[in-house]
Backbone as numpy.savetxt, mean C-alpha at the origin, in Angstrom:
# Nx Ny Nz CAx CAy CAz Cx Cy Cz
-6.37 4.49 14.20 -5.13 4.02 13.61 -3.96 4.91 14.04
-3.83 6.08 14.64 -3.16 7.20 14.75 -2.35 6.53 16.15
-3.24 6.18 17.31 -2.85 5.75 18.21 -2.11 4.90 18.30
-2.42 3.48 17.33 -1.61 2.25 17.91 -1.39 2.23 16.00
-0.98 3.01 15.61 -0.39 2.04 13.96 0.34 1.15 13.46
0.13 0.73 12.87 0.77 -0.96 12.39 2.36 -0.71 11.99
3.22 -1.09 12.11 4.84 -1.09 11.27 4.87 -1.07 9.87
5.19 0.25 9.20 5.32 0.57 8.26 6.26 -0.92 7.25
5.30 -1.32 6.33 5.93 -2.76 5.80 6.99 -1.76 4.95
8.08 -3.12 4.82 8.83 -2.71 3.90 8.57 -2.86 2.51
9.12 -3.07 1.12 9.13 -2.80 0.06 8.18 -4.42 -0.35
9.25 -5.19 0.47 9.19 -6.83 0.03 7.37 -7.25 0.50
7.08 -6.03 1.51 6.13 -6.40 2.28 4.99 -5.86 2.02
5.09 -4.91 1.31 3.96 -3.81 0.19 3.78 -4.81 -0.79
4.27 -5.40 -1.62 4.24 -5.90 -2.72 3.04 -7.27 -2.12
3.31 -7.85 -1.57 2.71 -8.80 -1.01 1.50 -8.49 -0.57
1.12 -7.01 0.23 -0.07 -6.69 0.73 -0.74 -6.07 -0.46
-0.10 -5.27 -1.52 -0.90 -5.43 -2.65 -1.64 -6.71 -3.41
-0.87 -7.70 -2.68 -1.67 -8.93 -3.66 -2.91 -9.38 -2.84
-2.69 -9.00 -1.13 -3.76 -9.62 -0.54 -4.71 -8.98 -0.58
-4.32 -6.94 -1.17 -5.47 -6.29 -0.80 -6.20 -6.30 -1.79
-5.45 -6.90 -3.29 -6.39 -7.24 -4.60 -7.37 -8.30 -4.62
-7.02 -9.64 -4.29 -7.21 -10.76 -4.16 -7.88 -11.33 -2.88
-8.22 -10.82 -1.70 -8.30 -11.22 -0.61 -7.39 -12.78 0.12
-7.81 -13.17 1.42 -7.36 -13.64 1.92 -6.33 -15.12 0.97
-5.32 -15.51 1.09 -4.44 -16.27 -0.02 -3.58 -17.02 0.65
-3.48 -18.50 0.01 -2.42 -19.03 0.64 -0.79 -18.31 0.08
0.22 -19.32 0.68 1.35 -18.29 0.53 1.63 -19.22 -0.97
1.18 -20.14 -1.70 1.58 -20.22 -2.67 1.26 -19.39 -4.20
-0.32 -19.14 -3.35 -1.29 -17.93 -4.70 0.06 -16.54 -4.61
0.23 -16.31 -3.05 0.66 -15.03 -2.92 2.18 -14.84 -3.91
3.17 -16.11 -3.69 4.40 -16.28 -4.54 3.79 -16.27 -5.88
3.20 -17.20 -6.24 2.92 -17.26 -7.94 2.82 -15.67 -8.73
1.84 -14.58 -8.04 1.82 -13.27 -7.96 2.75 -12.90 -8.32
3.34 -12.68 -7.23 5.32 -12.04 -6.70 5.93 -12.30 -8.28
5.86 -13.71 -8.86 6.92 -13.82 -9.68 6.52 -13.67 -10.62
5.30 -12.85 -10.72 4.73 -11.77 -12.15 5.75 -10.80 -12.08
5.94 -10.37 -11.13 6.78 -8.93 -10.88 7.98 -9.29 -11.00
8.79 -10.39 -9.52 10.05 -10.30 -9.85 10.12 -11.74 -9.55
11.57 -12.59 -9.82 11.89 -13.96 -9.40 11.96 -14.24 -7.79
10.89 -14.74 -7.23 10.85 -14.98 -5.52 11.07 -15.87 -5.21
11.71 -16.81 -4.38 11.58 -18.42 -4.06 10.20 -18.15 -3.06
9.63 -19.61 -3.07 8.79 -20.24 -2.20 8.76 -19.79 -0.81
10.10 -20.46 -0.26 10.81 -20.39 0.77 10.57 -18.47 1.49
10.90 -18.01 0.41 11.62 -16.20 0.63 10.18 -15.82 1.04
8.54 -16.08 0.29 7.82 -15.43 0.60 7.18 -15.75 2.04
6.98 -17.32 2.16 6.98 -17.97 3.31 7.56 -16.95 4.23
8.31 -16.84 4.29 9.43 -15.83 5.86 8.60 -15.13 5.85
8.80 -14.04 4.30 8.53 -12.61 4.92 6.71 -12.41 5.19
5.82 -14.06 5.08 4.70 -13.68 5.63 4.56 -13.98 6.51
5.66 -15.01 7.15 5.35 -14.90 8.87 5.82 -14.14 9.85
7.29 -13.28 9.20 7.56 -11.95 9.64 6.42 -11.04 9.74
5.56 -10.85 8.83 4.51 -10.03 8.85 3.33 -10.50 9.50
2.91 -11.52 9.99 2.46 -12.23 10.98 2.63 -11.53 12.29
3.80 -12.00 12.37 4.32 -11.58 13.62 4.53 -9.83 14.14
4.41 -9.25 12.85 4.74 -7.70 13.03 3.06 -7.11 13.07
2.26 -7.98 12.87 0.31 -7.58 12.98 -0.05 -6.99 11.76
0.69 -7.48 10.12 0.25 -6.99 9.31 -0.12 -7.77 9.02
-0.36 -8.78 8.67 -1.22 -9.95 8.10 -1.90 -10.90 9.15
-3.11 -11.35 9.23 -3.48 -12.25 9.59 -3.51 -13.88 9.16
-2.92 -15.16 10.24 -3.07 -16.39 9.38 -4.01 -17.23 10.09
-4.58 -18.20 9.18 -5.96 -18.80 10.01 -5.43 -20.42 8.94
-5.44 -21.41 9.99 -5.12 -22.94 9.22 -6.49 -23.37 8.31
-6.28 -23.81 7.51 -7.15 -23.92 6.72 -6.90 -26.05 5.78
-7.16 -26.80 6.72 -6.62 -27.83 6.45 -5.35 -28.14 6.99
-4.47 -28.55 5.97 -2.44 -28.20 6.32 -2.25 -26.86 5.59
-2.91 -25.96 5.09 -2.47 -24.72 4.39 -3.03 -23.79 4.95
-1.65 -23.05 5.61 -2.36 -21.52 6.14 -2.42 -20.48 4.97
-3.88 -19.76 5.43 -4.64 -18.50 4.74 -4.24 -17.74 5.23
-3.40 -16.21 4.67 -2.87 -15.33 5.21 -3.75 -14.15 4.63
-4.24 -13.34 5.60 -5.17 -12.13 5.38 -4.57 -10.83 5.89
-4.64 -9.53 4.92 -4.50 -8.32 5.27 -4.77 -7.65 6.67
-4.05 -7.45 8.20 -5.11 -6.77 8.61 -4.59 -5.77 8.39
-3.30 -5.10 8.08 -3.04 -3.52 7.11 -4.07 -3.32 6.61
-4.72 -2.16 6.32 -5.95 -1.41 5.49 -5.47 -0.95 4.74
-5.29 -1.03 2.91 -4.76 -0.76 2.25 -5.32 1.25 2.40
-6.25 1.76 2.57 -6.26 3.84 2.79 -5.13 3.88 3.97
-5.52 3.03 5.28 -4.61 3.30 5.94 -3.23 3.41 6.25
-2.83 2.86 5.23 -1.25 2.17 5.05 -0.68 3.26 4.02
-1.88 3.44 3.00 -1.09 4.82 1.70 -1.23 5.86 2.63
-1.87 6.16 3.20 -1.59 7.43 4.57 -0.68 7.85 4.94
-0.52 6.54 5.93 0.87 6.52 6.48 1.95 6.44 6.17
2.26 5.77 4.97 3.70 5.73 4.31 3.55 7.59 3.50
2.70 7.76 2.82 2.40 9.27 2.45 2.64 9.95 2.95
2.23 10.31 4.37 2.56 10.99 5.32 3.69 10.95 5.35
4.71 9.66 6.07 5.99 9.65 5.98 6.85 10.34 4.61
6.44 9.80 3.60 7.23 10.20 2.65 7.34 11.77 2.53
6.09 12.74 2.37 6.34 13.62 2.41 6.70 14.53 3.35
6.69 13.92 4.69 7.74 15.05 5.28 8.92 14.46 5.28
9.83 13.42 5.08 10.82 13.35 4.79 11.71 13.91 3.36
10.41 13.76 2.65 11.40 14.48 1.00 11.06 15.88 0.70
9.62 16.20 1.23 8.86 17.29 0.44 9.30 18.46 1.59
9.86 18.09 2.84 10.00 18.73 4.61 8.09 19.53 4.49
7.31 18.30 4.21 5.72 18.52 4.81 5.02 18.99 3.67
5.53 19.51 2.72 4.51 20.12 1.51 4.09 19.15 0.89
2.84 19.45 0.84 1.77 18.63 -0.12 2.21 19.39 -1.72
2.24 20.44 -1.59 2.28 21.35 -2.70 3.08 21.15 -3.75
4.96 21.02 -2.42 6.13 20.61 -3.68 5.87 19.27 -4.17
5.15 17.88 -3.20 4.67 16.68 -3.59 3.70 16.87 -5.19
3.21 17.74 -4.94 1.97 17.51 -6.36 2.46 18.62 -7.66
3.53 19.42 -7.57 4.26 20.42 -8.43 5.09 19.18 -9.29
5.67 18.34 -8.08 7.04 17.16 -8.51 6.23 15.93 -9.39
4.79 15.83 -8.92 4.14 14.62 -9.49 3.76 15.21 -10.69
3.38 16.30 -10.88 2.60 16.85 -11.62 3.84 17.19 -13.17
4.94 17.63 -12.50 5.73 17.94 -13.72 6.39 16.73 -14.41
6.52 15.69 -13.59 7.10 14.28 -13.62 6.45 13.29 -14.92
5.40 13.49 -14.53 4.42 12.37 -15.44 3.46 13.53 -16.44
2.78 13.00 -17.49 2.12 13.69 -18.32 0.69 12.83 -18.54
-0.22 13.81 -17.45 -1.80 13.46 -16.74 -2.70 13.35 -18.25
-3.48 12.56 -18.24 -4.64 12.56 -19.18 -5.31 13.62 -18.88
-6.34 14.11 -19.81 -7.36 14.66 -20.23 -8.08 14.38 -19.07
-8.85 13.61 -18.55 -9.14 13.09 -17.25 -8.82 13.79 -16.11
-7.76 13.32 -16.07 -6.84 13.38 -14.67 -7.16 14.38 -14.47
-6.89 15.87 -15.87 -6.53 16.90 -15.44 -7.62 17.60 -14.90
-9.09 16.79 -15.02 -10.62 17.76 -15.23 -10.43 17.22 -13.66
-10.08 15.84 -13.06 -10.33 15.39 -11.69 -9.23 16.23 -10.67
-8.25 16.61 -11.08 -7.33 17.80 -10.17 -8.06 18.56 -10.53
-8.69 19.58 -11.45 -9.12 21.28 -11.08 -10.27 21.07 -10.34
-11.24 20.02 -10.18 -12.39 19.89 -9.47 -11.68 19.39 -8.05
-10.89 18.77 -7.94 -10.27 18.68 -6.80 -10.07 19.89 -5.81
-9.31 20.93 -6.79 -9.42 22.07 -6.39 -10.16 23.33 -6.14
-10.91 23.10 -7.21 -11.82 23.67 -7.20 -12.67 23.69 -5.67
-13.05 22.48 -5.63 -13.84 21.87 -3.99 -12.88 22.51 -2.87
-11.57 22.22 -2.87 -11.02 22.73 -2.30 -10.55 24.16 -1.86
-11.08 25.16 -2.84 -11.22 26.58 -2.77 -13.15 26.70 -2.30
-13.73 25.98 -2.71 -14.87 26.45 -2.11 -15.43 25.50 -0.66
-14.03 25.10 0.03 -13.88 24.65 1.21 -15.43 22.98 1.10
-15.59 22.57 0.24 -16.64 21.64 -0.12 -15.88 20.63 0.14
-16.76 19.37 1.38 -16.23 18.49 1.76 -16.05 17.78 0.77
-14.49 16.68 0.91 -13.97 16.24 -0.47 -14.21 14.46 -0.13
């Protein structure tokens, strides 16, 4: 993926690949009905931006009768990677560290969370593959 990576989707275009990467392969009407859990989409609006994404090699479409099936080929690990990656050297200038100080002071982690970060770290001080 490093070599040839896919075009970082935009906002309109995440939202959408979250529905395909929940749901698998979907026509574009399952995919709108979705959308307008979240926000008000026309028909029309999602239509585009899945054949924009068609065309950009993030989605795959296969005819299925008169209704095309539009499928993920974004990999939803591969895609939080890469936008991750991006994000933090653009905000954090590369720290993982100030990233998880900023997440960490931001939100208030369960009981959970907090036992799955010190074992996180933990592994991570005793160099134990994670």
């Amino acid at each position: 993926m490093k070599n040839n990576p896919l075009p970082k989707p935009t906002e309109s275009e995440l939202d959408i690949l979250q529905i395909l990467w929940e749901f698998g392969p979907s026509t574009v009407r399952f995919v709108n009905d979705h959308l307008n859990k979240l926000k008000e989409t026309g028909y029309t609006t999602t239509l585009k931006i899945m054949q924009i994404m068609s065309e950009k090699g993030l989605v795959g479409r296969e005819l299925s009768g008169k209704t095309h099936i539009y499928e993920a080929i974004a990999k939803e690990e591969a895609t939080q990677i890469q936008l991750l990656d991006r994000f933090v050297d653009k905000v954090f200038k590369g720290s993982a560290t100030k990233l998880m100080l900023q997440a960490l002071g931001n939100k208030k982690s369960s009981p959970e969370e907090i036992q799955q970060i010190k074992k996180f770290l933990e592994d991570l001080e005793n160099n134990k593959e994670l």
